[in-house]
mmCIF file of the C-alpha atoms, coordinates in Angstrom:
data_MODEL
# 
_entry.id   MODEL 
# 
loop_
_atom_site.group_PDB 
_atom_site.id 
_atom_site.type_symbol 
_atom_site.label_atom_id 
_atom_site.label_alt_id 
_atom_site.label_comp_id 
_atom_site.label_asym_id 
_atom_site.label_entity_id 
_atom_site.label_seq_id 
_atom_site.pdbx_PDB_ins_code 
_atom_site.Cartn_x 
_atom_site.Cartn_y 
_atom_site.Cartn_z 
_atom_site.occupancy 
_atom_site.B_iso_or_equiv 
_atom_site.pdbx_formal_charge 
_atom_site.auth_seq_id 
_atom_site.auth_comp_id 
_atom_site.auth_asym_id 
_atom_site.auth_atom_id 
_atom_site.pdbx_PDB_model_num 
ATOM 1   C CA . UNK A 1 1   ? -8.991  -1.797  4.122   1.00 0.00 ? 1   UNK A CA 1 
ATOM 2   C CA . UNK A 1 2   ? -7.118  0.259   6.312   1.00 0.00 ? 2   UNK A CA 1 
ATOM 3   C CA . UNK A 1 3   ? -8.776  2.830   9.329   1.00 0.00 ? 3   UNK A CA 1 
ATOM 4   C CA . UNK A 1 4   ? -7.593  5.843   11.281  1.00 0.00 ? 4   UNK A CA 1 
ATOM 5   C CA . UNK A 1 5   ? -9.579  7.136   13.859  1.00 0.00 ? 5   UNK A CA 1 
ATOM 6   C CA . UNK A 1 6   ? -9.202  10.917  14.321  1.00 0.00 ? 6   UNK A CA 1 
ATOM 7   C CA . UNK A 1 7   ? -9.123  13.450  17.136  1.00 0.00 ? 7   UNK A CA 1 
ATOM 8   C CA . UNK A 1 8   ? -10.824 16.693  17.320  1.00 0.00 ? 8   UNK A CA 1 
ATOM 9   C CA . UNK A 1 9   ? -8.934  19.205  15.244  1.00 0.00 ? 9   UNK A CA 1 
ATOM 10  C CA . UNK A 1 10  ? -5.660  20.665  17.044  1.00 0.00 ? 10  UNK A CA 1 
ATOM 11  C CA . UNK A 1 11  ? -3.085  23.075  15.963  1.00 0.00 ? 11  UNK A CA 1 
ATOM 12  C CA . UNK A 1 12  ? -0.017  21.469  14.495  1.00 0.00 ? 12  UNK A CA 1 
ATOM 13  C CA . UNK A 1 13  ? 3.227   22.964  16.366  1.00 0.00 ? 13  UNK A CA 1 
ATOM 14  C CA . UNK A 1 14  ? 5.859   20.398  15.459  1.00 0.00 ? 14  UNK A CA 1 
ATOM 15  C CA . UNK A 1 15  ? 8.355   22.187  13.271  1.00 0.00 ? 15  UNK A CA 1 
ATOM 16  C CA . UNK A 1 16  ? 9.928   18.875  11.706  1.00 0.00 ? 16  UNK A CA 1 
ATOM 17  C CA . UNK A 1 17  ? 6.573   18.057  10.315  1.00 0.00 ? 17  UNK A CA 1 
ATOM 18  C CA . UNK A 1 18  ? 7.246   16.296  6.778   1.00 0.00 ? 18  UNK A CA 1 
ATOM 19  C CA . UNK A 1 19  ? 3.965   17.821  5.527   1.00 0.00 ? 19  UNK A CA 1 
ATOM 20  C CA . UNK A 1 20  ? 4.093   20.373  6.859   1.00 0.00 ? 20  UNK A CA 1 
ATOM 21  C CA . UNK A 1 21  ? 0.775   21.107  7.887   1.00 0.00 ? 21  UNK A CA 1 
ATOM 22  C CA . UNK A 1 22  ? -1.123  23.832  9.947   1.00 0.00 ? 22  UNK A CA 1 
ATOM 23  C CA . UNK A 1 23  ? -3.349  21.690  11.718  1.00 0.00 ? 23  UNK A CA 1 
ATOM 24  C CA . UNK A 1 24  ? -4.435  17.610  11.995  1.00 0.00 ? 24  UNK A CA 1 
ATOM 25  C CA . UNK A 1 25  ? -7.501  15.913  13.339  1.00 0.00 ? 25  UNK A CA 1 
ATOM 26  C CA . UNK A 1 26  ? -10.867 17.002  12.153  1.00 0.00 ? 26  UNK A CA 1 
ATOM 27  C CA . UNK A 1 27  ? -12.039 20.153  11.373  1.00 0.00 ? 27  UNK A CA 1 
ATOM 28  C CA . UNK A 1 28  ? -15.792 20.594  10.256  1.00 0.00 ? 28  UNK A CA 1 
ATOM 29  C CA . UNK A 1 29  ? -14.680 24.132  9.227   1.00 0.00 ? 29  UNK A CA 1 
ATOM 30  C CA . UNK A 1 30  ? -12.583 22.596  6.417   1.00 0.00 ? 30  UNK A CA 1 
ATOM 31  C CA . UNK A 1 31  ? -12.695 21.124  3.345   1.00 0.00 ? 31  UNK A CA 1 
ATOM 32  C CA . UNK A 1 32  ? -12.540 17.364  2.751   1.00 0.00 ? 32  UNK A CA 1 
ATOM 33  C CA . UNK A 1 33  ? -9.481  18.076  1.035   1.00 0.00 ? 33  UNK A CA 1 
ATOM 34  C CA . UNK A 1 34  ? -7.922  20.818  3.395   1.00 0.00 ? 34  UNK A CA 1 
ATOM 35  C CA . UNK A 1 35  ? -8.711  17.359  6.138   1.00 0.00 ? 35  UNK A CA 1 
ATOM 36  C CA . UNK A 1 36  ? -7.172  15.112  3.955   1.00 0.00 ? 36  UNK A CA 1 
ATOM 37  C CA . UNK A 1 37  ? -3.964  16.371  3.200   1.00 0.00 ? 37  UNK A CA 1 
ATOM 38  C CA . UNK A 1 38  ? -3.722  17.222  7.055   1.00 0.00 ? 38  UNK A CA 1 
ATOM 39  C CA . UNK A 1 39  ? -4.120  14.012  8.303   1.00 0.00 ? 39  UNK A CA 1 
ATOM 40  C CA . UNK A 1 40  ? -2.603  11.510  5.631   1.00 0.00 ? 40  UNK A CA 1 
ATOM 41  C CA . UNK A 1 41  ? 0.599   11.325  7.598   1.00 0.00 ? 41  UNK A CA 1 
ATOM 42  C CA . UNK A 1 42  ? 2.475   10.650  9.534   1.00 0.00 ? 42  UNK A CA 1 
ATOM 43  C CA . UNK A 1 43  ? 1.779   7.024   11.088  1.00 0.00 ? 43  UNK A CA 1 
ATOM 44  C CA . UNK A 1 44  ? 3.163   4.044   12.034  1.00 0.00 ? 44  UNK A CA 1 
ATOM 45  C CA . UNK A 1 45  ? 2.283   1.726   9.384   1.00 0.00 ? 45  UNK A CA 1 
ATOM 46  C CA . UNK A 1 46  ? 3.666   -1.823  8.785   1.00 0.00 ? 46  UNK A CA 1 
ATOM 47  C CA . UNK A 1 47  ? 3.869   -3.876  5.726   1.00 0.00 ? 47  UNK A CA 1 
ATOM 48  C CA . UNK A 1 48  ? 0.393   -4.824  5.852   1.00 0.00 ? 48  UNK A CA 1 
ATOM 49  C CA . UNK A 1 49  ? -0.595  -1.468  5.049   1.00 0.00 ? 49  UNK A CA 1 
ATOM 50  C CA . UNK A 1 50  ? 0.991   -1.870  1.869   1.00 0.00 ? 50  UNK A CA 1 
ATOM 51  C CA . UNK A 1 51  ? -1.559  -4.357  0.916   1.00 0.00 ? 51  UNK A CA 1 
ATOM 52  C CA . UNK A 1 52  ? -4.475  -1.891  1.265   1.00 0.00 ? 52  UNK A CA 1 
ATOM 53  C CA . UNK A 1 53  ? -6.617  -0.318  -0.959  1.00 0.00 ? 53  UNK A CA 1 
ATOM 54  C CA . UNK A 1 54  ? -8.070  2.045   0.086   1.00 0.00 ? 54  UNK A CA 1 
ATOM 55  C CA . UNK A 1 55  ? -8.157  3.913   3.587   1.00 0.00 ? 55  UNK A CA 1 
ATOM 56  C CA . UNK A 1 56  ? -11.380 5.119   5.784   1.00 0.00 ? 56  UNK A CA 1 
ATOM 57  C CA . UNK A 1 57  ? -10.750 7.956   8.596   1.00 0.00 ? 57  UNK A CA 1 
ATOM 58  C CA . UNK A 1 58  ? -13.505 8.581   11.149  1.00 0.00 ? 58  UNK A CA 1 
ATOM 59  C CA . UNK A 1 59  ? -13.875 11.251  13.687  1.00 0.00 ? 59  UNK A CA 1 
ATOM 60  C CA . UNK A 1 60  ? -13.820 9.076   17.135  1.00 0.00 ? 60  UNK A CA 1 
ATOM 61  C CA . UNK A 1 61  ? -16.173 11.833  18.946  1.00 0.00 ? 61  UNK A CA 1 
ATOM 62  C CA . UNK A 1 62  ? -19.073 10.725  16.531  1.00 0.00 ? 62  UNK A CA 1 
ATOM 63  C CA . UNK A 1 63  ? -17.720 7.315   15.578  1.00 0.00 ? 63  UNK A CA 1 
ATOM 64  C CA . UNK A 1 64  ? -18.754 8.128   11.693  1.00 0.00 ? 64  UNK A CA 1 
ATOM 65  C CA . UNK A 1 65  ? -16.810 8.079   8.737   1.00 0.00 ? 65  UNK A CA 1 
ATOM 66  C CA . UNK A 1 66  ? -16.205 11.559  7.557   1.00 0.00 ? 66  UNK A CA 1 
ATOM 67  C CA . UNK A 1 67  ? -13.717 10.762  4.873   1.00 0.00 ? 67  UNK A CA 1 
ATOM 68  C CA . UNK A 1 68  ? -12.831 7.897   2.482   1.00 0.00 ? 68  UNK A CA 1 
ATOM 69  C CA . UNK A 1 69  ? -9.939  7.676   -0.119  1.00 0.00 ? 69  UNK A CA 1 
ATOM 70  C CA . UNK A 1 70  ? -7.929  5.430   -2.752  1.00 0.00 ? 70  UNK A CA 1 
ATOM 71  C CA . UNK A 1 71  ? -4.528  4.476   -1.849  1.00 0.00 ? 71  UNK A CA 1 
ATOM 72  C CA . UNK A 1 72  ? -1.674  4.853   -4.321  1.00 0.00 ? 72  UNK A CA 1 
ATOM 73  C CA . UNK A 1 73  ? 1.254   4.535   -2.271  1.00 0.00 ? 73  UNK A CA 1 
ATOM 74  C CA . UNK A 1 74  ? 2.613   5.039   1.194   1.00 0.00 ? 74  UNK A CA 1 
ATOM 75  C CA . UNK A 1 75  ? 5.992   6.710   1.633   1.00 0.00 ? 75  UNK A CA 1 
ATOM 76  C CA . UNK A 1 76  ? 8.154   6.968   4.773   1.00 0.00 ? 76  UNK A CA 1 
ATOM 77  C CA . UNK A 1 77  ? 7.938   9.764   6.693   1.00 0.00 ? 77  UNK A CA 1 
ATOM 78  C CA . UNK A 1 78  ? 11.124  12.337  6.046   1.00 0.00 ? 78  UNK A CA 1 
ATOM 79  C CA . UNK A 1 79  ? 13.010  12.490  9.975   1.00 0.00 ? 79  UNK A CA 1 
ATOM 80  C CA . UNK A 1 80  ? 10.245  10.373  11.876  1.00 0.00 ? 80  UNK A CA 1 
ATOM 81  C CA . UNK A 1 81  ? 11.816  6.650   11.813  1.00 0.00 ? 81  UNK A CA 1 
ATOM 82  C CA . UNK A 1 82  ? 9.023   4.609   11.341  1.00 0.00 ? 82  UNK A CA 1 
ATOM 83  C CA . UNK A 1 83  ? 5.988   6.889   10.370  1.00 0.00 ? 83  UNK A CA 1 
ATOM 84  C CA . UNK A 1 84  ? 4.634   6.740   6.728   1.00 0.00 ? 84  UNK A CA 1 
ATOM 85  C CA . UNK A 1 85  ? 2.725   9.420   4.597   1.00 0.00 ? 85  UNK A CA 1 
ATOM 86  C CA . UNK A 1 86  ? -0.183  7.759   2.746   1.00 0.00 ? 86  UNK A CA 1 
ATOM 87  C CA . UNK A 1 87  ? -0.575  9.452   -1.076  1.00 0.00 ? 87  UNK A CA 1 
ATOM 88  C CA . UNK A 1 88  ? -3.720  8.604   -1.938  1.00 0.00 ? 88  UNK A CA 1 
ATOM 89  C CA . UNK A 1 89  ? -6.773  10.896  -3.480  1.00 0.00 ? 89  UNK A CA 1 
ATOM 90  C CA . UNK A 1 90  ? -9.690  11.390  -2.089  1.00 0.00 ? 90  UNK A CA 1 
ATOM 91  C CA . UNK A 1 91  ? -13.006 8.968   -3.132  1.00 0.00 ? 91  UNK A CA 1 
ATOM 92  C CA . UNK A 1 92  ? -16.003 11.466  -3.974  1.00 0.00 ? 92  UNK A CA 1 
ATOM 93  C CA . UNK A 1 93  ? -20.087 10.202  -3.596  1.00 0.00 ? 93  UNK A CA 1 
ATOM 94  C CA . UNK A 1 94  ? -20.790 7.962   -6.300  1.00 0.00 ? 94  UNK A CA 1 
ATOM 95  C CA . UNK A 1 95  ? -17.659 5.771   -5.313  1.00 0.00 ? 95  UNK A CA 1 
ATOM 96  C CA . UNK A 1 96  ? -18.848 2.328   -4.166  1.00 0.00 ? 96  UNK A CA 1 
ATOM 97  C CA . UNK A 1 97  ? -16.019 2.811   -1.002  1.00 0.00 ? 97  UNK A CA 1 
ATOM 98  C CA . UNK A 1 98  ? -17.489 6.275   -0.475  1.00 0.00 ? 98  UNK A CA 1 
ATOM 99  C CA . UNK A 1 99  ? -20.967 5.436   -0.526  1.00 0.00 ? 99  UNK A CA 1 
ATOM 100 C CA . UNK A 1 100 ? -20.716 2.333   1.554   1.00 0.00 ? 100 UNK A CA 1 
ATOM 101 C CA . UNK A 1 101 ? -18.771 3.750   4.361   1.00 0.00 ? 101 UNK A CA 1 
ATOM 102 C CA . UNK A 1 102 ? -18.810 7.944   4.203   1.00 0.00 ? 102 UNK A CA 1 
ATOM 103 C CA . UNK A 1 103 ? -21.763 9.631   6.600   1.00 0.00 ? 103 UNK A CA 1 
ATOM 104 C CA . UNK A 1 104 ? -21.808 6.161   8.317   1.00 0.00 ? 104 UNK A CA 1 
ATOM 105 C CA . UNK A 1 105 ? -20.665 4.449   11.725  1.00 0.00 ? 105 UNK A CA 1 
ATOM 106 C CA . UNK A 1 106 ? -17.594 3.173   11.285  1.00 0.00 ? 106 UNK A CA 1 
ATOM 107 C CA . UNK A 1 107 ? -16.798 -0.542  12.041  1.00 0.00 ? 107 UNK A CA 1 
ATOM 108 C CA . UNK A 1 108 ? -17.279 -1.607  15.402  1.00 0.00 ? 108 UNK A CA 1 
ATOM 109 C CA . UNK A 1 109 ? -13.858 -3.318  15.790  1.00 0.00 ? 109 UNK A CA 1 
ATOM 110 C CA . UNK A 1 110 ? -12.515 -0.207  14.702  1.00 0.00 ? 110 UNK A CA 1 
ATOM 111 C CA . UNK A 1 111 ? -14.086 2.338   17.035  1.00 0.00 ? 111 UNK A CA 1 
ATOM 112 C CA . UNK A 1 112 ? -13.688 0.128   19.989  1.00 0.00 ? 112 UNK A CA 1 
ATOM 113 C CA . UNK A 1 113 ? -9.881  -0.683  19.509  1.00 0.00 ? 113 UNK A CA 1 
ATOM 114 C CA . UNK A 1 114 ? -7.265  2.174   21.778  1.00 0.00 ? 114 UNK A CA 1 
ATOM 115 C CA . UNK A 1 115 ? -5.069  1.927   18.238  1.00 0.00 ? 115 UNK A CA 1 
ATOM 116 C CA . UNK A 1 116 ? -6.339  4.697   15.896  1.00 0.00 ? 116 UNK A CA 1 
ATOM 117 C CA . UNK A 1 117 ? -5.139  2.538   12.714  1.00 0.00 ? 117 UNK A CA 1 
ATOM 118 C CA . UNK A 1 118 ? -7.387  -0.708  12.329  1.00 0.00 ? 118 UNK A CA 1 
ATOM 119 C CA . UNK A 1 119 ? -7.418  -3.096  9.382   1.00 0.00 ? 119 UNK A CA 1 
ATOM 120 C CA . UNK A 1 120 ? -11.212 -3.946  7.728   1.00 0.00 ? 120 UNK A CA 1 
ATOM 121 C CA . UNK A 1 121 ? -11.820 -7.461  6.279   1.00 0.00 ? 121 UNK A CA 1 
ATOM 122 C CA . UNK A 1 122 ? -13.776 -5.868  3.526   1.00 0.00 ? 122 UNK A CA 1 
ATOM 123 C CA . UNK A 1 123 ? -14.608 -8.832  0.203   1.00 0.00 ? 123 UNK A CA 1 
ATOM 124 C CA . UNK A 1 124 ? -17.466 -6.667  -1.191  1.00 0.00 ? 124 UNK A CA 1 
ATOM 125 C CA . UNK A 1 125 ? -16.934 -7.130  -4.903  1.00 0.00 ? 125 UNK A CA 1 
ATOM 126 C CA . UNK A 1 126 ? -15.368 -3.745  -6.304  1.00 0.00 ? 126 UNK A CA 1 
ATOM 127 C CA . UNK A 1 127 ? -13.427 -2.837  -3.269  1.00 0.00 ? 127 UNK A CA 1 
ATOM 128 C CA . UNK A 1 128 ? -10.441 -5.335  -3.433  1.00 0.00 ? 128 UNK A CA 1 
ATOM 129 C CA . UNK A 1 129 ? -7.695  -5.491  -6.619  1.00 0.00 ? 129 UNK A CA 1 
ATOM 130 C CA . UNK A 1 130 ? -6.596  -7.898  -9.435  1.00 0.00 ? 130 UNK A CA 1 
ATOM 131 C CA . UNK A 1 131 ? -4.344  -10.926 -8.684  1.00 0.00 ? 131 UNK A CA 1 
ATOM 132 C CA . UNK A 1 132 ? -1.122  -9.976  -9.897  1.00 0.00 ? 132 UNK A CA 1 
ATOM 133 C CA . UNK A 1 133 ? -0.532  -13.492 -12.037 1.00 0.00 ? 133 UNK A CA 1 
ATOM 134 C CA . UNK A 1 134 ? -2.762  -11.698 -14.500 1.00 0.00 ? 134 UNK A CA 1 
ATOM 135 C CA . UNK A 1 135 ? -5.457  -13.931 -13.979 1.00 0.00 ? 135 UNK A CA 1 
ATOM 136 C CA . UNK A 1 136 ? -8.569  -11.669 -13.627 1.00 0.00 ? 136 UNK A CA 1 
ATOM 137 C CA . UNK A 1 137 ? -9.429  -12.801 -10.433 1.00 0.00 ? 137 UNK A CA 1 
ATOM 138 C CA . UNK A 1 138 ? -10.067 -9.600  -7.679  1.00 0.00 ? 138 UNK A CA 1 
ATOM 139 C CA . UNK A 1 139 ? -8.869  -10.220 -4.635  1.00 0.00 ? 139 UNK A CA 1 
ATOM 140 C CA . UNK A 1 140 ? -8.570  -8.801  -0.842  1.00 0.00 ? 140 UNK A CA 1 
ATOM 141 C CA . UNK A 1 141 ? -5.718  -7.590  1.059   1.00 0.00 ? 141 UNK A CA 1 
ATOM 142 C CA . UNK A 1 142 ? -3.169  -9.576  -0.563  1.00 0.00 ? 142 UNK A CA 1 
ATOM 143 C CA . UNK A 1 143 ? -1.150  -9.306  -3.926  1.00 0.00 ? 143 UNK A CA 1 
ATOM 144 C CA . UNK A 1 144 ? -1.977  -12.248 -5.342  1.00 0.00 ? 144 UNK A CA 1 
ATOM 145 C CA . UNK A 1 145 ? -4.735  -15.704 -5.079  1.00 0.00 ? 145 UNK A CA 1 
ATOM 146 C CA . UNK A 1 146 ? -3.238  -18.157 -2.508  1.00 0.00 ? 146 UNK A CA 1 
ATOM 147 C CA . UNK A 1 147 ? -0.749  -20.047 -4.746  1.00 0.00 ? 147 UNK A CA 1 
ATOM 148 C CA . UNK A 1 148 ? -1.013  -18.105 -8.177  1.00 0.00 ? 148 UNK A CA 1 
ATOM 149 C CA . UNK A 1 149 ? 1.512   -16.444 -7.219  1.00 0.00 ? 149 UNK A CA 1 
ATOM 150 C CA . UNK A 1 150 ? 3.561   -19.775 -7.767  1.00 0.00 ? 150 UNK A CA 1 
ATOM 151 C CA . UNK A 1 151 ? 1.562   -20.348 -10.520 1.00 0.00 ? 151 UNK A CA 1 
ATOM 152 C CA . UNK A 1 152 ? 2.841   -17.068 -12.697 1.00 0.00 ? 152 UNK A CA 1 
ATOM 153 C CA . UNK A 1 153 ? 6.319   -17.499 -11.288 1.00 0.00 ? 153 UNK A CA 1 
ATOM 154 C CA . UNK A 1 154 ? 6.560   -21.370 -12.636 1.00 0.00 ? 154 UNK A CA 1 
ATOM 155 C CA . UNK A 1 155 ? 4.714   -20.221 -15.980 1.00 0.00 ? 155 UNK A CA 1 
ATOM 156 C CA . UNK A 1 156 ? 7.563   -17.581 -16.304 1.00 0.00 ? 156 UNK A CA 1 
ATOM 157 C CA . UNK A 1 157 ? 10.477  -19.598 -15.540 1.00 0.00 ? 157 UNK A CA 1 
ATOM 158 C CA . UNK A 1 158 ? 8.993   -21.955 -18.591 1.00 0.00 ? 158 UNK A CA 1 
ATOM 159 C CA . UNK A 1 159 ? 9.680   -18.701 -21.210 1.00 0.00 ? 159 UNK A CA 1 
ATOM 160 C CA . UNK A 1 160 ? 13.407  -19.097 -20.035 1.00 0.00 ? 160 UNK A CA 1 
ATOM 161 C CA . UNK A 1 161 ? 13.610  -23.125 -20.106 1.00 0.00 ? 161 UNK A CA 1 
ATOM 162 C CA . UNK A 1 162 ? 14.326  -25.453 -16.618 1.00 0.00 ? 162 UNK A CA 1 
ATOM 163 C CA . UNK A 1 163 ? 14.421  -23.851 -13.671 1.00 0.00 ? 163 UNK A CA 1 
ATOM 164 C CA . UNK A 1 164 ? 18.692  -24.430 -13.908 1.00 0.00 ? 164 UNK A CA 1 
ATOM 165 C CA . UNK A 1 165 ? 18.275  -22.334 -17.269 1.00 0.00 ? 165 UNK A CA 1 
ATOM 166 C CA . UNK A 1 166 ? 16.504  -19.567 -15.150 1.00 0.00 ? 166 UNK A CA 1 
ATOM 167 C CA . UNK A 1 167 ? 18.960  -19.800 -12.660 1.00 0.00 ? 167 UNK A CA 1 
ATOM 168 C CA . UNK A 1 168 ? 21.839  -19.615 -15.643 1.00 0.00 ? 168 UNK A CA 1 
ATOM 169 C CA . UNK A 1 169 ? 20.100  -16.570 -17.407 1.00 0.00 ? 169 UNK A CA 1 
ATOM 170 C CA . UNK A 1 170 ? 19.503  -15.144 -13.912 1.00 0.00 ? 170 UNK A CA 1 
ATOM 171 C CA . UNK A 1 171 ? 22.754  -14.904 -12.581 1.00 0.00 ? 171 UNK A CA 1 
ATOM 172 C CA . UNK A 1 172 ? 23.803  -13.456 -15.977 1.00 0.00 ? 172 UNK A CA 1 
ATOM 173 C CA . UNK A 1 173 ? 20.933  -11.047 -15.856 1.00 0.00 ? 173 UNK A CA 1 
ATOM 174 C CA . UNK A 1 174 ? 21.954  -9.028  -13.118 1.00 0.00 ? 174 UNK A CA 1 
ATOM 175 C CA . UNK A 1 175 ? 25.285  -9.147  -13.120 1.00 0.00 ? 175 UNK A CA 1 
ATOM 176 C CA . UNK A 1 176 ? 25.855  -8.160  -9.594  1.00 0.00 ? 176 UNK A CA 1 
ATOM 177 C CA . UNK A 1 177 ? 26.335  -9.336  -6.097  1.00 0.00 ? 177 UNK A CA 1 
ATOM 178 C CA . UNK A 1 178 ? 23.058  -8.875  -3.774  1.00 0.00 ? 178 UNK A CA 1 
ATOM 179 C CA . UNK A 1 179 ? 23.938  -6.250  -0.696  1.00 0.00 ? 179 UNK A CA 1 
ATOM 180 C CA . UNK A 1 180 ? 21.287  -7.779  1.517   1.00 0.00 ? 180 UNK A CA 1 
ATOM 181 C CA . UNK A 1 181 ? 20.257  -5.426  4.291   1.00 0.00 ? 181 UNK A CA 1 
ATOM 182 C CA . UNK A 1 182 ? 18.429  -6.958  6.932   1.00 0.00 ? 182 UNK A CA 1 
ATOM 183 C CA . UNK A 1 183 ? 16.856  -3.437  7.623   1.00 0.00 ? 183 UNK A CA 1 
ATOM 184 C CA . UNK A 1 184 ? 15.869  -2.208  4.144   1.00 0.00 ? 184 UNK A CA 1 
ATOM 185 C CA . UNK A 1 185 ? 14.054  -4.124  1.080   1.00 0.00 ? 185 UNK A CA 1 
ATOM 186 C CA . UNK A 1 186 ? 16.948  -5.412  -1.494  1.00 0.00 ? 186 UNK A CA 1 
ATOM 187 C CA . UNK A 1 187 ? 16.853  -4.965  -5.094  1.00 0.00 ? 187 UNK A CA 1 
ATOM 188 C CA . UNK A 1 188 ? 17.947  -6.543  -8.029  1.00 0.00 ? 188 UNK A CA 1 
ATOM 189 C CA . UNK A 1 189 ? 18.004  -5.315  -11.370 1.00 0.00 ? 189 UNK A CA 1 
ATOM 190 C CA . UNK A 1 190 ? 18.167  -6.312  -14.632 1.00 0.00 ? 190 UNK A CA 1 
ATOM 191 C CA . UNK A 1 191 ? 18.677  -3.995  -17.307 1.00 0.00 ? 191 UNK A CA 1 
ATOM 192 C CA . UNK A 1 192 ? 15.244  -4.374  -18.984 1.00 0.00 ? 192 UNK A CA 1 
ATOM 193 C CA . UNK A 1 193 ? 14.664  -7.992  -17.953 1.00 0.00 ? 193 UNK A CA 1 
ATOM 194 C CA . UNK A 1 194 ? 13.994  -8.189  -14.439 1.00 0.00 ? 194 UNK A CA 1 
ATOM 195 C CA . UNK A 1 195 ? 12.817  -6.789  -10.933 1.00 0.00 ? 195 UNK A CA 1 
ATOM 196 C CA . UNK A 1 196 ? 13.240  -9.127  -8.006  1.00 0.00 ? 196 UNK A CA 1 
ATOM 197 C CA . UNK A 1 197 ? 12.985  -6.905  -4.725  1.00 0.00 ? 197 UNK A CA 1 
ATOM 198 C CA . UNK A 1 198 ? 13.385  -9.153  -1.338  1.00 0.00 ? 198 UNK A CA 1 
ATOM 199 C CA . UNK A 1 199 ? 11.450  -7.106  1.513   1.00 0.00 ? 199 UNK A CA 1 
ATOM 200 C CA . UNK A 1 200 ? 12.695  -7.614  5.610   1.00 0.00 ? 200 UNK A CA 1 
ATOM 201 C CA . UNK A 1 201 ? 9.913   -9.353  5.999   1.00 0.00 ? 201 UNK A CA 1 
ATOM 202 C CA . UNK A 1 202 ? 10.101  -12.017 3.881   1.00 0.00 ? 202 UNK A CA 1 
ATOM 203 C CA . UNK A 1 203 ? 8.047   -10.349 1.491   1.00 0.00 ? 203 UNK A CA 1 
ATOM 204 C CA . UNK A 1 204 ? 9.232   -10.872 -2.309  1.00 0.00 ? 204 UNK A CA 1 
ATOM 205 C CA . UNK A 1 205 ? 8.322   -9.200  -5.567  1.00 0.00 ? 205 UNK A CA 1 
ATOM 206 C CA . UNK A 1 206 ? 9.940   -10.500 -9.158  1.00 0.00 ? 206 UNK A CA 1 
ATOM 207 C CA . UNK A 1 207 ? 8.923   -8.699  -12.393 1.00 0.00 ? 207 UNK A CA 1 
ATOM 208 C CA . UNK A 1 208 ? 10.431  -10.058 -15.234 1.00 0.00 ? 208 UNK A CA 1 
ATOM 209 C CA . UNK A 1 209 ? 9.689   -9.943  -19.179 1.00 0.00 ? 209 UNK A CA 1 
ATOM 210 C CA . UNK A 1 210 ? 12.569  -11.650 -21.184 1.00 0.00 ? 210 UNK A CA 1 
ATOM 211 C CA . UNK A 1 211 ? 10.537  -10.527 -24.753 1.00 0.00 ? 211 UNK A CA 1 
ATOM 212 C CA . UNK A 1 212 ? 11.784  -6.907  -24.298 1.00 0.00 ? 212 UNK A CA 1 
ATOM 213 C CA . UNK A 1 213 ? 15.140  -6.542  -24.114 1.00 0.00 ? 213 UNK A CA 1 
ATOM 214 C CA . UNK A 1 214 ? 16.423  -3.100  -23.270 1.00 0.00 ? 214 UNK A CA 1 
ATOM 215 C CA . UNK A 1 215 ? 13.451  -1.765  -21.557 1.00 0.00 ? 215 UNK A CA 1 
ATOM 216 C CA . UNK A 1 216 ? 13.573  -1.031  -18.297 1.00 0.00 ? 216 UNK A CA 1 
ATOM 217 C CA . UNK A 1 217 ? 11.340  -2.120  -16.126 1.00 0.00 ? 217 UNK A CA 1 
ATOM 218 C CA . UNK A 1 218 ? 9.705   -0.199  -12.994 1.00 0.00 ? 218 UNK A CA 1 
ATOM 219 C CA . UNK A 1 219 ? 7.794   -0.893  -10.035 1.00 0.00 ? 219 UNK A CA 1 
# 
């Protein structure tokens, strides 16, 4: 679970803002969502924040949790090299995130590091995501059970044949040479068959369904 600790409320003056945005930090006078969309962005977040969930922001002069919402993607920040924009909406009371953390001190690790964003170990059931092999299984912080993600990779290599036949109907597949940029996540695409996107990091994501031919598929 990802944290951001917020200042008081200042006026916001820069006039490359992506936002844009009148003002960031918090402001009691606001609404949640008027706070929200003013302090979303922009940050310097890594690839593990693209494992989160869901994102808690405290106000550091209280150390409490004034705002809590679900993460749906996080987008680089237009003209600020390395600063992302989280898109996300906002968790309301009744929300087991919400309840758990909103109103409350935030984590100690959190309010004591000088870095505003933190990361929360967080495995209460209901706050984490489903392993992406399909299995069921929720998990934390990650995309997929330690070694499932093997698992589902093997188990779809076996709809194609060996893994030589994969390789075969791969190299058919896409059709194309890779243009691997060490800076930027490559992608190769299949029309309607596969996904296989190869981050900097090491990072690797292959979406494939060989029983619908002609569909494209999306991230």
């Amino acid at each position: 679970m990802l944290h951001i600790k917020l200042t008081r409320a200042v006026k916001a003056t820069d006039p490359t803002d992506p936002l844009p945005r009148e003002f960031y930090g918090w402001d009691e006078r606001r609404t949640l969502q008027e706070n929200w969309d003013a302090n979303r962005g922009y940050w310097a977040l890594g690839a593990r924040a693209d494992l989160q969930d869901y994102v808690l922001l405290s106000y550091n002069e209280t150390g409490e949790v004034v705002m809590a919402a679900k993460i749906r993607t996080i987008v680089d920040a237009e003209g600020k090299p390395n600063r992302r924009i989280i898109e996300g909406d906002l968790l309301a009371e009744g929300h087991p995130v919400h309840d758990t953390y909103v109103g409350h001190r935030a984590p100690e690790k959190s309010l004591s590091a000088r870095n505003p964003i933190t990361y929360i170990d967080d495995n209460t059931p209901g706050f984490g995501r489903p392993c992406l092999c399909g299995c069921g299984t929720e998990i934390h912080g990650a995309l997929f059970v330690p070694g499932h993600d093997q698992a589902a990779l093997h188990q779809r290599i076996a709809k194609i044949g060996s893994i030589a036949n994969f390789l075969e109907w791969f190299d058919k597949t896409t059709n194309t040479e890779a243009n691997f940029d060490t800076n930027a996540p490559t992608v190769l695409r299949g029309v309607g068959r596969i996904d296989l996107t190869v981050y900097p990091d090491g990072r690797i994501d292959l979406k494939f369904d060989p029983t619908k031919p002609g569909t494209p598929l999306t991230e």
